[in-house]
py3Dmol code that shows the C-alpha trace and the ligand (Angstrom):
import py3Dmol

protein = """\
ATOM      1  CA  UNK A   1     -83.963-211.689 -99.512  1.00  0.00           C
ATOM      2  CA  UNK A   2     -85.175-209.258-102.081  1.00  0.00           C
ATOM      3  CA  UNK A   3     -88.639-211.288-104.105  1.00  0.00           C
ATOM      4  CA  UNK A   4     -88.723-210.190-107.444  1.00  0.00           C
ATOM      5  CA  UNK A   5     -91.690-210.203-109.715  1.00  0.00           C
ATOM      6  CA  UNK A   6     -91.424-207.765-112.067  1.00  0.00           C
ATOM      7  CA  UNK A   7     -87.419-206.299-113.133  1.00  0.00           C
ATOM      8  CA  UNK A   8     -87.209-203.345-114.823  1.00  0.00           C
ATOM      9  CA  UNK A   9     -83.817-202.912-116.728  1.00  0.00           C
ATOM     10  CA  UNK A  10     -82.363-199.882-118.374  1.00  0.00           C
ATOM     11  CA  UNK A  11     -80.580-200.075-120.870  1.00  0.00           C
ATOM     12  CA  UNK A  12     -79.476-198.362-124.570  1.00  0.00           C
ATOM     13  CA  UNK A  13     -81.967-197.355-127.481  1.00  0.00           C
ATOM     14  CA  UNK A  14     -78.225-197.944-129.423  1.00  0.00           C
ATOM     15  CA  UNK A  15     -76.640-201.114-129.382  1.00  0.00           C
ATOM     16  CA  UNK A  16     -73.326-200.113-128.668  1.00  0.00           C
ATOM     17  CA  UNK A  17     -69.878-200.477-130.448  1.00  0.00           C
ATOM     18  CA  UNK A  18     -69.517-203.792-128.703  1.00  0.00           C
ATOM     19  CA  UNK A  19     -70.956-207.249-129.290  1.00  0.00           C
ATOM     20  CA  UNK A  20     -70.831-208.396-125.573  1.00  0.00           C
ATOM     21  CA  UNK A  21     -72.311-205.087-124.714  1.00  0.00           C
ATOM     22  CA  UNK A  22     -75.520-207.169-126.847  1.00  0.00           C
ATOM     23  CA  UNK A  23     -74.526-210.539-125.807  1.00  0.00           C
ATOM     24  CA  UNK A  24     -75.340-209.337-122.061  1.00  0.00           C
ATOM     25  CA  UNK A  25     -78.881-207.901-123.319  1.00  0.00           C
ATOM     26  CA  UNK A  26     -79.528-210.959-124.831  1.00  0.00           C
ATOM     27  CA  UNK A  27     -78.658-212.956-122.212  1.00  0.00           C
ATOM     28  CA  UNK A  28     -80.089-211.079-119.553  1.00  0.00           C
ATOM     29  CA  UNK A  29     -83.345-211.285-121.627  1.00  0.00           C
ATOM     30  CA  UNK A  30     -83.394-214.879-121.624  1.00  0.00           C
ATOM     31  CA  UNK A  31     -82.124-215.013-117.202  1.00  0.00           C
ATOM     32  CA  UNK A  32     -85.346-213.387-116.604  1.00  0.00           C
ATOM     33  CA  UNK A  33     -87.535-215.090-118.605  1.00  0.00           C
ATOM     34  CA  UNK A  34     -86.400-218.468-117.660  1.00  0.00           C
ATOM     35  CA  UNK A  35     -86.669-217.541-114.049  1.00  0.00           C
ATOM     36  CA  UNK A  36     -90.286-216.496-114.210  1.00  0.00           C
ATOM     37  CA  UNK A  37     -89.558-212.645-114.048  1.00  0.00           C
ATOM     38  CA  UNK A  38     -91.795-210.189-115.913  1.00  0.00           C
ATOM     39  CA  UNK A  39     -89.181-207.697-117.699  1.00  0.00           C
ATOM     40  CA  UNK A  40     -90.486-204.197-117.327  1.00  0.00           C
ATOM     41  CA  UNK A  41     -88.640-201.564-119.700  1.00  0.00           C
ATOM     42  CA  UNK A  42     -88.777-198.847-121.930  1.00  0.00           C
ATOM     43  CA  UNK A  43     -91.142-200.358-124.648  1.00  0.00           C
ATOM     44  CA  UNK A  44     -88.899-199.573-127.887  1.00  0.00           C
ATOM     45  CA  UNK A  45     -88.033-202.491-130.092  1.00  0.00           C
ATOM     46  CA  UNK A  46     -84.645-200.393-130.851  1.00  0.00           C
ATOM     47  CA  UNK A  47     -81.299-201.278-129.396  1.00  0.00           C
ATOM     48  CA  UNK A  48     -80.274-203.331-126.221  1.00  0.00           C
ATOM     49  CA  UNK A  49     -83.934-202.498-125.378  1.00  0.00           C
ATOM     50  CA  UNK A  50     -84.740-204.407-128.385  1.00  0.00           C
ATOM     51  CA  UNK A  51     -82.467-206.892-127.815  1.00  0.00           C
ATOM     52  CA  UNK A  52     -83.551-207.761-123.968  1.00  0.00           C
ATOM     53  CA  UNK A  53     -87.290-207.942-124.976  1.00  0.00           C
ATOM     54  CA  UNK A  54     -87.105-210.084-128.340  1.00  0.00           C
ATOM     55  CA  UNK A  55     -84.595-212.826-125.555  1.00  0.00           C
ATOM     56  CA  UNK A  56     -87.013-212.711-123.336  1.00  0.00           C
ATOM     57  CA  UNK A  57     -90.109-212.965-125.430  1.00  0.00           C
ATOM     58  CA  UNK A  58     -88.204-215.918-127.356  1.00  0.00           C
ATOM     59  CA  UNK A  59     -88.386-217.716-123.792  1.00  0.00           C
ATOM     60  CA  UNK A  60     -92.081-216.626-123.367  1.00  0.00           C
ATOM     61  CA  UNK A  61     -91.724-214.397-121.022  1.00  0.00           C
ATOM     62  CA  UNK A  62     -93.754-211.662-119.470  1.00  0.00           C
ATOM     63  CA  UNK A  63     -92.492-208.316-121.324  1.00  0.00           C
ATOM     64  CA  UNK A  64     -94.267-205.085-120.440  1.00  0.00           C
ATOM     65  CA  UNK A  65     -92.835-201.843-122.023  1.00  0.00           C
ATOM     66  CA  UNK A  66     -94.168-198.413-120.880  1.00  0.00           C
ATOM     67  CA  UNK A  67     -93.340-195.766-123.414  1.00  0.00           C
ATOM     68  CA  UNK A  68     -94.521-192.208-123.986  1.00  0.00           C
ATOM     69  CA  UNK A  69     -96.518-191.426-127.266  1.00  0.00           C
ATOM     70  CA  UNK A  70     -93.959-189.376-128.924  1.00  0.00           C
ATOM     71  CA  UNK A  71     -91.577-191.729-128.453  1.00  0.00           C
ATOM     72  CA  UNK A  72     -93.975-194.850-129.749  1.00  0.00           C
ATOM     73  CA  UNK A  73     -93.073-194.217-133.042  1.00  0.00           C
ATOM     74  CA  UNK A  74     -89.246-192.610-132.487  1.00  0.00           C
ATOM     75  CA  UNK A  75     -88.384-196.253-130.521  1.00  0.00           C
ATOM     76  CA  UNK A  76     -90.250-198.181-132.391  1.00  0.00           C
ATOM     77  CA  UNK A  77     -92.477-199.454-130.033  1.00  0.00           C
ATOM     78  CA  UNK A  78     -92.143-203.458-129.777  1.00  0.00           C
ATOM     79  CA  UNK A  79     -95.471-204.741-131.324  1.00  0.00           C
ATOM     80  CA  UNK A  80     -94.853-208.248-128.904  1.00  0.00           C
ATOM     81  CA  UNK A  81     -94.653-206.663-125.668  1.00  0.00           C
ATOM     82  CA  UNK A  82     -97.567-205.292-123.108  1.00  0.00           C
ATOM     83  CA  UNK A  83     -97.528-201.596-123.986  1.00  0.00           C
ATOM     84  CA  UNK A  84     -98.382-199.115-121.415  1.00  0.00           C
ATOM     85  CA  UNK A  85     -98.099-195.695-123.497  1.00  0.00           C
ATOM     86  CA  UNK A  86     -98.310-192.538-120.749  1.00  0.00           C
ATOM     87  CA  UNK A  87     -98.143-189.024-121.708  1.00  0.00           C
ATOM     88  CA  UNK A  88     -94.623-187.888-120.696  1.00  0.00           C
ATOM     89  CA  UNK A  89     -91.065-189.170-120.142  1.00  0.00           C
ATOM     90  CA  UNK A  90     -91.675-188.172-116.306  1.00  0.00           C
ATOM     91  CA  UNK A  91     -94.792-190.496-116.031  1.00  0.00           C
ATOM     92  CA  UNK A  92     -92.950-193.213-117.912  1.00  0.00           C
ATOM     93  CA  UNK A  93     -90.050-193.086-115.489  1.00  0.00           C
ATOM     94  CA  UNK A  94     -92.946-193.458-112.228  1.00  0.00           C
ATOM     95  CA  UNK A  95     -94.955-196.033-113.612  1.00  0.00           C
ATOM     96  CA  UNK A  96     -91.373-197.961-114.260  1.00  0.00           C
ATOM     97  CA  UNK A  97     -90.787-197.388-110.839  1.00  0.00           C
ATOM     98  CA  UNK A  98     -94.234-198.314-109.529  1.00  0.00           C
ATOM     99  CA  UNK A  99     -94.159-201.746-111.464  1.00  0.00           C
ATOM    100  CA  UNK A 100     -90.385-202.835-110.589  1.00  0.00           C
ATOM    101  CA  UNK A 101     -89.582-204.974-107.458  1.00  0.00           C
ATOM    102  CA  UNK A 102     -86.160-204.096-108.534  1.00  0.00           C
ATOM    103  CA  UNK A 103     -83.481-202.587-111.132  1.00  0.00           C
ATOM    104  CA  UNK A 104     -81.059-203.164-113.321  1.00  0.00           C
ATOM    105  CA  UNK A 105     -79.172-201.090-115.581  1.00  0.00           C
ATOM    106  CA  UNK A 106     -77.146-202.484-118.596  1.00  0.00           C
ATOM    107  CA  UNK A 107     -74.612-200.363-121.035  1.00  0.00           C
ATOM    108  CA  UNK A 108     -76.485-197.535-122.681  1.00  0.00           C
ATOM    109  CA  UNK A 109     -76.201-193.503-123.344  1.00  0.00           C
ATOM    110  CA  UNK A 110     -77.810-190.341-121.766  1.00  0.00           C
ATOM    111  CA  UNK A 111     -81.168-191.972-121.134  1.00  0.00           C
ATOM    112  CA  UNK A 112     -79.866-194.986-119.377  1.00  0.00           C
ATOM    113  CA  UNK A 113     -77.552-192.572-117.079  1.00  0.00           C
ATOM    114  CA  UNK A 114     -80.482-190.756-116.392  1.00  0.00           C
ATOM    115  CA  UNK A 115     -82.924-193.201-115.201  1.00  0.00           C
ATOM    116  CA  UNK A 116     -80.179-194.786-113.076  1.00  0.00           C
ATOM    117  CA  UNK A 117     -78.785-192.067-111.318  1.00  0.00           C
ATOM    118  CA  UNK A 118     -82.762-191.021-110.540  1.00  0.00           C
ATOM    119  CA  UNK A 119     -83.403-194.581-109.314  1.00  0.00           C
ATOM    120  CA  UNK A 120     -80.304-194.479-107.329  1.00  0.00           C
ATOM    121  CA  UNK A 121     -81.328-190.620-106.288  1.00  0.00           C
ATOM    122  CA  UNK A 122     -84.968-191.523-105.051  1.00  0.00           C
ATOM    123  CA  UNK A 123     -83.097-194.065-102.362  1.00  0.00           C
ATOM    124  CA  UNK A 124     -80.743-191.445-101.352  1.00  0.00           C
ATOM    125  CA  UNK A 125     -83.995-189.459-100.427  1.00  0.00           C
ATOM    126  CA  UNK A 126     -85.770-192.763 -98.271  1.00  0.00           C
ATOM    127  CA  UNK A 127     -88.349-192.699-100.973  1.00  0.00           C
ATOM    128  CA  UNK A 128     -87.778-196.250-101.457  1.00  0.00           C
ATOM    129  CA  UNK A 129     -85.121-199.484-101.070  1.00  0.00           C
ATOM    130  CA  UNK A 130     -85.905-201.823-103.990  1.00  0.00           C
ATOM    131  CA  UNK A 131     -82.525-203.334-104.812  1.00  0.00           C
ATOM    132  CA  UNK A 132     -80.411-201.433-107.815  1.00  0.00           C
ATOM    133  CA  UNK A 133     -78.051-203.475-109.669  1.00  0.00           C
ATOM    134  CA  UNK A 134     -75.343-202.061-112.158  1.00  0.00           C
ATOM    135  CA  UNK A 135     -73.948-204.224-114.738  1.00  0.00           C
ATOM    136  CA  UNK A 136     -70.653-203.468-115.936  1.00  0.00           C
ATOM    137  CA  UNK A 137     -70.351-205.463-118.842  1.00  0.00           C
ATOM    138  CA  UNK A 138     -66.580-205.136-119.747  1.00  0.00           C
ATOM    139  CA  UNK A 139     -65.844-201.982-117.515  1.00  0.00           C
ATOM    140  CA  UNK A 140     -68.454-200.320-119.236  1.00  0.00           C
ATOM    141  CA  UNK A 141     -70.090-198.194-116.223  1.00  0.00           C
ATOM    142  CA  UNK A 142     -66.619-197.903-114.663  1.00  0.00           C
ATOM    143  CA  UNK A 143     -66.593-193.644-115.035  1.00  0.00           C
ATOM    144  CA  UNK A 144     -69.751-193.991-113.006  1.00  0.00           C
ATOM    145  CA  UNK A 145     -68.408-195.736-110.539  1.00  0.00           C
ATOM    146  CA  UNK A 146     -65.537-193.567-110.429  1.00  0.00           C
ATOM    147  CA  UNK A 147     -68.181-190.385-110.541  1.00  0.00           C
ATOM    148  CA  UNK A 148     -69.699-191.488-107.300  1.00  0.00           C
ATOM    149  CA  UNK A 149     -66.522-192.025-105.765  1.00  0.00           C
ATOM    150  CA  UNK A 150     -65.345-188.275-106.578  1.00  0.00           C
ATOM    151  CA  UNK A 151     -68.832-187.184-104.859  1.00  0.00           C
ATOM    152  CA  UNK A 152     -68.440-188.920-101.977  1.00  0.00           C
ATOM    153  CA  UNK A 153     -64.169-187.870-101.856  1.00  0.00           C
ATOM    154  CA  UNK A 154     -65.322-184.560-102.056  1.00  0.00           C
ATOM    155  CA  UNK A 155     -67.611-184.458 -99.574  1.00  0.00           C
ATOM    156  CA  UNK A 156     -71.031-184.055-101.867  1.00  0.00           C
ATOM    157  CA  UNK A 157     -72.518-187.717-101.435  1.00  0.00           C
ATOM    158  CA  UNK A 158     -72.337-189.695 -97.964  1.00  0.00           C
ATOM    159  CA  UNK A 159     -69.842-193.072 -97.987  1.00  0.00           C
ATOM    160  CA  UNK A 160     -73.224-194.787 -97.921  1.00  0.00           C
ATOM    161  CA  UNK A 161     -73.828-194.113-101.197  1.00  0.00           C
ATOM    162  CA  UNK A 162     -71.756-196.452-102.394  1.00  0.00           C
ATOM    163  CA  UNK A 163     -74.206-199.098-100.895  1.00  0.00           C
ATOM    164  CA  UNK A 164     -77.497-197.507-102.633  1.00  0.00           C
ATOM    165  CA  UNK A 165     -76.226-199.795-105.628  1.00  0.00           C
ATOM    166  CA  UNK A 166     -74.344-203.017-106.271  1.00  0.00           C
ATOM    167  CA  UNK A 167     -72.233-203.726-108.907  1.00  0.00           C
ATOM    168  CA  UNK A 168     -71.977-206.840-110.902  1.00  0.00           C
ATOM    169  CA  UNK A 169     -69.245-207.906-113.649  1.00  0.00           C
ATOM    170  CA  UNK A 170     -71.911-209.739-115.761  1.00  0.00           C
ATOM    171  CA  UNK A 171     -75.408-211.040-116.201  1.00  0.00           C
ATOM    172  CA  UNK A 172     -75.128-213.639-114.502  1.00  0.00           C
ATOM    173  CA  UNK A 173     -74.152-212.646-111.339  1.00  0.00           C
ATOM    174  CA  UNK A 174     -77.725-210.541-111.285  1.00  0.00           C
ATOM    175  CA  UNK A 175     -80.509-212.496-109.997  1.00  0.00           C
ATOM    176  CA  UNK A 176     -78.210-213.960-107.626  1.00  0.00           C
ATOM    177  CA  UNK A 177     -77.197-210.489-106.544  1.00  0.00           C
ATOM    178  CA  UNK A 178     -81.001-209.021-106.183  1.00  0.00           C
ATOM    179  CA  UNK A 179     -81.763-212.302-104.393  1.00  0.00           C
ATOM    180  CA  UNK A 180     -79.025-211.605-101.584  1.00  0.00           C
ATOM    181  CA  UNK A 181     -80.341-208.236-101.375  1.00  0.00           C
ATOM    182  CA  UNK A 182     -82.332-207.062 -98.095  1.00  0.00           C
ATOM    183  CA  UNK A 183     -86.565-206.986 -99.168  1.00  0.00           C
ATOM    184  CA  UNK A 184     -87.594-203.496 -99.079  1.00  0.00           C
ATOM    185  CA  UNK A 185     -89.164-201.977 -96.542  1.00  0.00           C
ATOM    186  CA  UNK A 186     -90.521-198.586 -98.059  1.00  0.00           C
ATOM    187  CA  UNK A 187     -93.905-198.599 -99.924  1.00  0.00           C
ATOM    188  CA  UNK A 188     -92.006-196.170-102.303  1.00  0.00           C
ATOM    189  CA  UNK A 189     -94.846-195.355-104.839  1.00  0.00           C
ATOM    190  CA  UNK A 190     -97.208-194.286-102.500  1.00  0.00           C
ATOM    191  CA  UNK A 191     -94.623-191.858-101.291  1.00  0.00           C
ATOM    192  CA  UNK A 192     -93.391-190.605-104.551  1.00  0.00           C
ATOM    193  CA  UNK A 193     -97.176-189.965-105.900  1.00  0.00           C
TER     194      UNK A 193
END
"""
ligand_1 = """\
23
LIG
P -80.324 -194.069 -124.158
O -79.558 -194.703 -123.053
O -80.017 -192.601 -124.305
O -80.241 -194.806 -125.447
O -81.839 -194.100 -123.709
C -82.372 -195.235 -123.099
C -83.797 -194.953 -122.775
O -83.859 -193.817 -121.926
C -84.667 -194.640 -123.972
O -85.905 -195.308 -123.806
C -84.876 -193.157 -123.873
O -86.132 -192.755 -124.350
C -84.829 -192.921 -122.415
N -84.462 -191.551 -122.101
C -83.734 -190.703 -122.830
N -83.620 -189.503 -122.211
C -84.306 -189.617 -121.047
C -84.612 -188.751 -119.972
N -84.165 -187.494 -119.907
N -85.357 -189.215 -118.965
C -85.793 -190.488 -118.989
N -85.565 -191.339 -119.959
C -84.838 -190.930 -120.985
"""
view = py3Dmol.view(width=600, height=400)
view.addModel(protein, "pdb")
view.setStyle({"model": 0}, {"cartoon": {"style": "trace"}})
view.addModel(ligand_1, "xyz")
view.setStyle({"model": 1}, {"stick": {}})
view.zoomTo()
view.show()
């Protein structure tokens, strides 16, 4: 079984057209706070990211946001969380990475896509096996789904890909999900330094 310390969750700088799409941000917030969890994240005060952070904080929880400068002020960098401001959206994306036991990616745009599919990318490449978790909050990350699928139909991506993440239906199934999951076995940030 998977510990988890520290979750880092990825999620929208938008809020979405969709109240439940902020319900699950909220509630997610508040999951990991009552269980003890530091939330790692993006840092902005903006959006679900927002959202996730002020739940969280509400419950006094541990909050850490890492953030580049030039995005400190375009995010609005939340003035209650741990700030760790790096120098580039590259060395925000590693230090996420280097503080999460695990992930977890809520509804969100380009950004969210990205870090997930690079999270999900780096354990295709045995550069680590911390647990991934996708939350499809009403069939929102469905066309993903279906995108790895076509890969893998089409001979691009190996069946086992399918297995490099686990998707959930809602929030709450989460920590139950990362705490089924296998502990990892790859000291991944030494590798990907
Ligand atoms: P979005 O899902 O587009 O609202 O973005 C969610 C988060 O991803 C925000 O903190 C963005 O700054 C971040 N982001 C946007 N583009 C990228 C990128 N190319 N690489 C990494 N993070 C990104």
């Amino acid at each position: 079984m998977a510990a988890i310390n520290r979750l880092c969750v990825y999620c929208g700088s938008s809020r979405g057209t969709d109240d439940r799409y902020r319900e699950a941000a909220v509630r997610l917030g508040t999951l990991i706070a009552e269980a003890g969890i530091e939330l790692v994240y993006g840092g902005g005060r903006v959006g679900l990211m927002g959202l996730i952070a002020d739940a969280a904080l509400a419950r006094n929880g541990r909050v850490t946001g890492v953030i580049p400068g030039h995005l400190h002020d375009r995010e609005v960098a939340h003035p209650n969380a741990r700030l760790v401001i790096v120098a580039s959206m590259h060395e925000r994306k590693q230090r996420l990475f280097d503080l999460a036991d695990g992930f977890v990616t809520l509804p969100g745009g380009l950004g969210t896509l990205d870090e997930t599919i690079e999270i999900v990318t780096w354990k295709q490449l045995g550069l680590h096996d911390k647990p991934i978790v996708v939350v499809d909050v009403e069939g929102y990350w469905a066309p993903f789904a279906a995108l790895v699928e076509h890969t893998i139909a089409h001979g691009f991506a190996p069946a086992a890909a399918r297995d490099y993440f686990r998707t959930v239906a809602s929030v709450a199934e989460v920590l139950p999900a990362l705490a089924a999951m296998p502990e990892p076995s790859i000291a991944g940030d030494s590798r990907l330094a």
